[in-house]
C-alpha positions, -999 to +999 in steps of 0.1 A: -797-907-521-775-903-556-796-871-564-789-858-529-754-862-535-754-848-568-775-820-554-747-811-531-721-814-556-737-788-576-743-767-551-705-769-535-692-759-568-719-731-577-724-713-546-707-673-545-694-685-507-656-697-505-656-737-490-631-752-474-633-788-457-604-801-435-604-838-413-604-832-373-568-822-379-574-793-395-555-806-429-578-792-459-596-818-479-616-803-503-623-765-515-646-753-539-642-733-572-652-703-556-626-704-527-600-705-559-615-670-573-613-657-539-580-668-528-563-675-562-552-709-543-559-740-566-577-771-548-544-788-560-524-762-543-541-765-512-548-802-510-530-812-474-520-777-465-534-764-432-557-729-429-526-718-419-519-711-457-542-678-454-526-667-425-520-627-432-506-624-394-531-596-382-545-617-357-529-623-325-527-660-314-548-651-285-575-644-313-570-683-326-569-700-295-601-683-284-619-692-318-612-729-317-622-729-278-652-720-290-657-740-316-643-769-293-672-759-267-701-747-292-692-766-323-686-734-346-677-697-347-683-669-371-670-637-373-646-615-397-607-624-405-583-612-420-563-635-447-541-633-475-544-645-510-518-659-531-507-625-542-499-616-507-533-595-510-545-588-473-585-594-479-610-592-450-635-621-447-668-633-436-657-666-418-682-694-405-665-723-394-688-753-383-676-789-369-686-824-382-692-851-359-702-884-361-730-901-341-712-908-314-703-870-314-668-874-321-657-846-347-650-859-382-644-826-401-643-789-399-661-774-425-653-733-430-679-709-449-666-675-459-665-644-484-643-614-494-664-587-476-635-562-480-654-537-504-685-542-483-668-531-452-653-496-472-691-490-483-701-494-447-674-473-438-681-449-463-722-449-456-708-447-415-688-416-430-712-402-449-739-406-421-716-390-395-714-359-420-749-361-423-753-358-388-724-334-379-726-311-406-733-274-397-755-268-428-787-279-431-798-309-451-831-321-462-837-351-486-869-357-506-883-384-532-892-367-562-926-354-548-908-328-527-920-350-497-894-347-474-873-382-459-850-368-437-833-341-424-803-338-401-796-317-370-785-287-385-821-282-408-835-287-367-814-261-351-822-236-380-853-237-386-871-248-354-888-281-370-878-317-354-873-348-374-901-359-368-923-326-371-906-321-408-907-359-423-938-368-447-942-329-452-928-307-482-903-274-482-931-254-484-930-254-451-908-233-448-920-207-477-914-170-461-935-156-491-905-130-499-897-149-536-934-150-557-940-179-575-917-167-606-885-174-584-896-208-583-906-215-617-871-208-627-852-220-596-870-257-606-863-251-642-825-251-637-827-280-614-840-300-641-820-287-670-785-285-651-792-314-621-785-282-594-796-248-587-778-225-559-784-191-549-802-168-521-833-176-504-852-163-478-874-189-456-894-186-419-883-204-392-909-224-374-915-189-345-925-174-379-894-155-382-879-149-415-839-155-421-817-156-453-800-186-465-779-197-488-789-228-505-777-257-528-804-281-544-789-310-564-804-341-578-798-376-572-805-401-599-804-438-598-789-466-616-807-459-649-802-420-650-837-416-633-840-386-604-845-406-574-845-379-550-835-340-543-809-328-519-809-293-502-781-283-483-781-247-469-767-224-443-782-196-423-763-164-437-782-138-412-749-128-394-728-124-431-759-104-446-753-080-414-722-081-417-727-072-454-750-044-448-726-030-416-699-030-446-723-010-469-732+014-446-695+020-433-686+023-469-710+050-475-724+068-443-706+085-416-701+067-388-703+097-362-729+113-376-751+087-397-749+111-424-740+098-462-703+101-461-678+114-489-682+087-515-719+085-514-719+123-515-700+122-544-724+094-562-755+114-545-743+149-564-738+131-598-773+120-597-788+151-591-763+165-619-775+140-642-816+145-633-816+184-633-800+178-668-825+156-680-857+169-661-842+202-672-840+225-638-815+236-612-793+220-586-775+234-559-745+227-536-735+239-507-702+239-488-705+246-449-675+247-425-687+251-381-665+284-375-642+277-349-651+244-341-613+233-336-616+261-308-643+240-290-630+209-300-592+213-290-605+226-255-635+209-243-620+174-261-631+154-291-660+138-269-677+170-267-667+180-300-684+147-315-712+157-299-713+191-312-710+177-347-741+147-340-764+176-330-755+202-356-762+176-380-795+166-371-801+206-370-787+201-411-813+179-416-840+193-399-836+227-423-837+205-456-865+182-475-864+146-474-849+148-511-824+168-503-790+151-492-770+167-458-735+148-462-701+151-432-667+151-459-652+148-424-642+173-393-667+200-392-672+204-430-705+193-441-725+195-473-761+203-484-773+190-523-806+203-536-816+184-568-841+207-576-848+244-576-864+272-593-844+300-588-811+310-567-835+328-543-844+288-536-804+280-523-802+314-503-834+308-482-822+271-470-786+290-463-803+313-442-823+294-420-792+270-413-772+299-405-802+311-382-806+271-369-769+267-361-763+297-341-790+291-314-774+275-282-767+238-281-766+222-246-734+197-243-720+187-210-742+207-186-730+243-206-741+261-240-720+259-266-729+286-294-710+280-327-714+300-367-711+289-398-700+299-436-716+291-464-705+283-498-733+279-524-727+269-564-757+266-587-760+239-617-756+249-643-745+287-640-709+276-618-704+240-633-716+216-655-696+188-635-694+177-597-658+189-594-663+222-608-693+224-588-673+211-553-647+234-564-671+267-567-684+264-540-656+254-517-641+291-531-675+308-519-672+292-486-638+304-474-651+342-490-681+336-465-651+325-435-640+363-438-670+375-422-682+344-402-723+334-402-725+341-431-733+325-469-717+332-497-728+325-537-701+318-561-688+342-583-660+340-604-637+366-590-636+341-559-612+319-578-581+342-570-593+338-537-593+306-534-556+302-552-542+331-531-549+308-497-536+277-512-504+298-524-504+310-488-506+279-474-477+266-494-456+294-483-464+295-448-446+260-446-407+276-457-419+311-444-396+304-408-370+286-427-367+313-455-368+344-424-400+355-439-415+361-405-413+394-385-425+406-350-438+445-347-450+459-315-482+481-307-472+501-278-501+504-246-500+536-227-516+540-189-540+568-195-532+589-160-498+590-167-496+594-204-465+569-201-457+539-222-464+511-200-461+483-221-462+465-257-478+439-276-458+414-296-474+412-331-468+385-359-461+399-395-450+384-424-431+398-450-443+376-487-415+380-514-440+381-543-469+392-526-459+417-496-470+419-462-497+395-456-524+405-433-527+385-398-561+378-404-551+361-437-526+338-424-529+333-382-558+303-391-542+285-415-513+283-387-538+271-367-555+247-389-526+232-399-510+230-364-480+247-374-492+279-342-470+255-322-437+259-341-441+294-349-458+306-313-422+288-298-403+310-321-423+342-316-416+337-279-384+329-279-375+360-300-396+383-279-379+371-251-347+381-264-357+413-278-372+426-244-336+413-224-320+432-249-335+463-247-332+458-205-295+452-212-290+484-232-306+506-207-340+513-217-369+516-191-383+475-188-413+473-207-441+440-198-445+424-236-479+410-242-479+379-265-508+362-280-514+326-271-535+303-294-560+274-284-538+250-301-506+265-285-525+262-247-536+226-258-501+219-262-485+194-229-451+208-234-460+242-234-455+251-194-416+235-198-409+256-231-419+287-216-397+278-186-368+268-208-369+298-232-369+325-200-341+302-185-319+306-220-329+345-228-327+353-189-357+373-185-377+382-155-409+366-159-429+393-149-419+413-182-443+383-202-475+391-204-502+358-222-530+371-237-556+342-243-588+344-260-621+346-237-634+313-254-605+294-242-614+302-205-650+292-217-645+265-231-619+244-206-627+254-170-605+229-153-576+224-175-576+263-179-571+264-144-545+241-139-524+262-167-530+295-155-522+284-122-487+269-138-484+304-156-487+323-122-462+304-102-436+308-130-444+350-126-464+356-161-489+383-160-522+367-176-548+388-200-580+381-219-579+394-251-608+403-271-630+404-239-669+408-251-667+398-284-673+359-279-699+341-257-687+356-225-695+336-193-687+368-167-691+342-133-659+320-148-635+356-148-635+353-104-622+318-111-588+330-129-557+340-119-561+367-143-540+403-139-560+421-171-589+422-194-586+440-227-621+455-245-626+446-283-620+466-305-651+466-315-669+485-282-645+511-286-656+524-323-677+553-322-681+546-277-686+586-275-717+587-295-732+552-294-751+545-259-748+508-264-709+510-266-708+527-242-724+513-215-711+480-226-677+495-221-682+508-186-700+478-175-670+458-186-647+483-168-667+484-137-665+445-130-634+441-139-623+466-111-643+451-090-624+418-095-594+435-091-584+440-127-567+461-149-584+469-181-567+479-215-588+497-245-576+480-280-586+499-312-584+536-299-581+559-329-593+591-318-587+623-291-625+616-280-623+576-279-593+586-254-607+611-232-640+589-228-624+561-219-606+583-193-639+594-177-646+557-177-620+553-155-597+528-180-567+516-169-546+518-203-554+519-239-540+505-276-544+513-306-537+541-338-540+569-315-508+559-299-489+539-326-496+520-351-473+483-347-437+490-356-402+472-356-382+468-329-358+496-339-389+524-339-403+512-312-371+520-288-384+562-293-409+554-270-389+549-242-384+575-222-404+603-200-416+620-226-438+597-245-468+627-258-441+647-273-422+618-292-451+605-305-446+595-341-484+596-356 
């Protein structure tokens, strides 16, 4: 009995579990060495103090009086606690109390078991934390022993790849091998997982349907208490929708979105490439510079949607004219350009111009109606016009606007085009202070009804007067007005002063004269227009039916219902409406019935050598009979000679235009025409 006692001595005193033993009172008795390192009470200290020492005050007293009910009604309890130490520590416990009794059941003593489980309850909670991210995380996670055989995986690794738990545990991540990386990918991913612990980078892997998918994946190791890998830990995340968006970003960055043609910057890096080859490989390149002529035309009256369209099918046309080599690139608007990175001869270049020129002017089909639409062709050759890109882009952007004076046509660089090229950018810069600086001047070209021989109206005609370099053509300047917008400002102007020429010749007696002005496509695009003109007769109080608009037969082409809505405008105000330049675009005769139009005037260009060539000629009378059938008058531009006249007459023309009659002249000259004897005061 001794040794049993001395057995449970020893053990009191050794055990890792705090003892406490009170009398049926509660007042502690006994505690054992351990319950001293937990609380840092000494059995001394504690020797006739209550539990109530370790109170922390967490509990409620409804917790207590529950705990000894039961242990009142079972004879123990168990379960965690929170208590304080001597420090004031708050430490959470393992309690187990148990009651003594004697043998007639009465209890003797409470005996209380516990331990300091505080550290073990933030492990749990950090392994519930950790488990919880395991679960919850978006990327996938596999663990493996060092084998590679796989122990778990969470959720994520499920929804990605298509395997279950269940379907992935006891099996290996070759699995999931896609067969894009070869073996040598491998050999070194593995090598820096042992030499650095980790390895991340770009993988591509199958999903269990067998399709294949880019990740991005993390593979550390996990070593145990002696330094040892344990296991291997892959976490990765599906990266499909980031590679798209990735490659979307490429592409924007270096295609044309429109057009799905390599765009300015590629172009750019395409055309250094092909510099850098034909050097080495020692052969030719060449560029060429293309610009759709009079795309704004189509564009600004049939809308951008059209237009786009116009731009999507003359591109594929581009391509369809080059070799797969070659590169077709949009800069942007309607200029395009063509690199060829290797040719024999300049012979090579001129052929591939040709048969774009010949590939763009067939009809293209947009919106129910033919379009038809030329081009001009600049064309530099590596290494006779440049030995860089920019001399290169810059040669054969000069050869292109020599090829925009004749339209449909190419041009090869030469170096006279230079002055060229610096006389339009000078003319440009000038254009913009030419109003401001009074540069601008308005002649008129008289029109004289053939029966009569009597001046029956004018044109209004923009000049301007250069201080360095002169008068400056029309043809030079009128479309870098309109490509730069600035037609609007300078149309209002040229109207407004028109206006007040013709009211002041009314006012000073003169016969009243009808005063054709030329409207442009950007000008009839404009929303404000049908109020300005309205304004301006209002101010300069002049009849409106002394304003004549001439518009261009590709307007009324191009924009059937907004033309009409216009013209319509045009007519109630009391404007007398002509197309100019009838015959010399794509003419579409059945849209002329549809117009409110008062005249049609025959290009110039029919009227040149009429009295000897057939084909004028009947063109001309053709034109002449339908338009008096419609209930037209027709005017003649161009006429230069006695016979153009007189067989024009026999044709039965209305009026004519043109050197014949007067060349364009100030306001001042023009005032001798006035009168009832125009044939004698002619000044030719």
């Amino acid at each position: 009995m001794k040794d049993k006692l001395r057995l449970y001595a020893r053990v009191f005193n050794k055990v890792m579990e705090s003892i406490m033993i009170t009398d049926s009172g509660g007042v502690i008795l006994s505690v054992n060495p351990a319950f001293t390192t937990t609380t840092g009470y000494t059995k001394e200290e504690v020797a006739g103090q209550t539990p109530r020492i370790l109170y922390s005050g967490k509990q409620k007293p409804e917790f207590y009086i529950h705990m000894w009910a039961t242990i009142h009604e079972t004879g123990g309890w168990k379960g965690e606690i929170w208590n304080r130490k001597k420090n004031g520590e708050l430490y959470l416990e393992w309690l187990t109390i148990s009651a003594v009794r004697d043998k007639r059941g009465k209890t003797t003593n409470y005996v209380g078991i516990f331990m300091d489980i505080t550290e073990r309850k933030k492990s749990e909670k950090k392994l519930q934390l950790h488990a919880r991210v395991f679960e919850t995380a978006s990327e996938g996670i596999m663990i493996t022993d060092t084998k590679g055989t796989i122990l778990s995986v969470n959720p994520a690794f499920s929804e990605t790849t298509g395997f279950t738990e269940a379907e992935a545990l006891g099996r290996t991540p070759r699995m999931l091998n896609s067969g894009v990386q070869d073996a040598e990918f491998y050999i070194q991913m593995w090598a820096s997982i042992h030499e650095k612990g980790s390895w991340q980078g770009e993988v591509w892997n199958k999903r269990k349907n067998g399709e294949i998918y880019p990740e991005w994946l993390t593979i550390n190791t996990v070593r145990n208490e002696n330094g040892k890998i344990s296991n291997y830990v892959g976490v990765f995340t599906d990266i499909t929708e980031r590679k798209l968006s990735e490659e979307n970003l490429k592409y924007l960055a270096h295609y044309d979105v429109l057009t799905g043609l390599p765009n300015r910057f590629l172009f750019h890096d395409r055309l250094s490439h092909a510099i850098a080859q034909a050097n080495r490989q020692g052969h030719w390149a060449a560029l060429m510079f293309i610009d759709l002529d009079h795309f704004k035309l189509i564009n600004d009256t049939l809308g951008h949607a059209v237009g786009d369209q116009l731009l999507q099918n003359a591109s594929k046309r581009l391509e369809s004219c080059v070799r797969t080599s070659d590169t077709v690139s949009r800069l942007g608007g309607d200029e395009f350009t063509v690199i060829l990175p290797h040719i024999d001869e300049t012979e090579d270049a001129l052929l591939v111009a040709q048969k774009i020129l010949e590939e763009l002017a067939l009809p293209f089909l947009i919106a129910e109606q033919e379009l038809f639409i030329t081009a001009s062709i600049g064309i530099s050759i590596y290494p006779f016009n440049g030995a860089d890109s920019e001399t290169l882009i810059k040669q054969a952007d000069s050869a292109m606007y020599r090829a925009k004076e004749q339209s449909n046509n190419y041009q090869l660089y030469t170096s006279n085009m230079n002055a060229t090229f610096y006389r339009k950018m000078k003319l440009e810069n000038g254009l913009r202070k030419a109003m401001e600086k009074d540069q601008l001047r308005i002649v008129y070209q008289p029109q004289m009804d053939i029966r009569t021989g009597q001046i029956n109206g004018i044109e209004a005609l923009l000049r301007w007067q250069h201080p360095e370099m002169g008068m400056v053509s029309p043809n030079e300047f009128i479309q870098i007005v309109e490509e730069n917008g600035q037609i609007v400002e300078i149309g209002e102007w040229v109207l407004r002063k028109v206006c007040e020429q013709n009211k002041a010749w009314q006012s000073a007696g003169y016969p009243p004269l009808k005063c054709a002005i030329n409207l442009s496509p950007r000008q009839f695009k404009n929303k404000n227009l049908i109020e300005t003109v309205k304004q301006i007769l209002k101010e300069t109080e002049l009849d409106p039916s002394y304003l004549c608009f001439e518009i261009t037969e590709n307007i009324s082409i191009h924009q059937i219902e907004s033309v009409l809505t216009v013209l319509h405008d045009f007519k109630e105000i009391g404007l007398e409406l002509a197309i100019d330049d009838f015959g010399k675009g794509h003419s579409a005769l059945s849209y002329l019935k549809k117009y409110p139009i008062d005249t049609l005037k025959i290009d110039k260009c029919f009227v040149q050598g009429i009295e000897m060539d057939r084909g004028n000629a009947s063109i001309a009378k053709a034109m002449i009979d339908m338009a008096h059938g419609l209930g037209l008058r027709v005017i003649a531009e161009g006429v230069e000679t006695e016979d153009q006249l007189a067989f024009l007459k026999d044709l039965h023309c209305d009026s004519i235009q043109g050197y014949w009659l007067s060349r364009p002249l100030p306001p001042e000259r023009i005032e001798s025409f006035f009168g009832d004897k125009l044939l004698l005061s002619l000044d030719r």
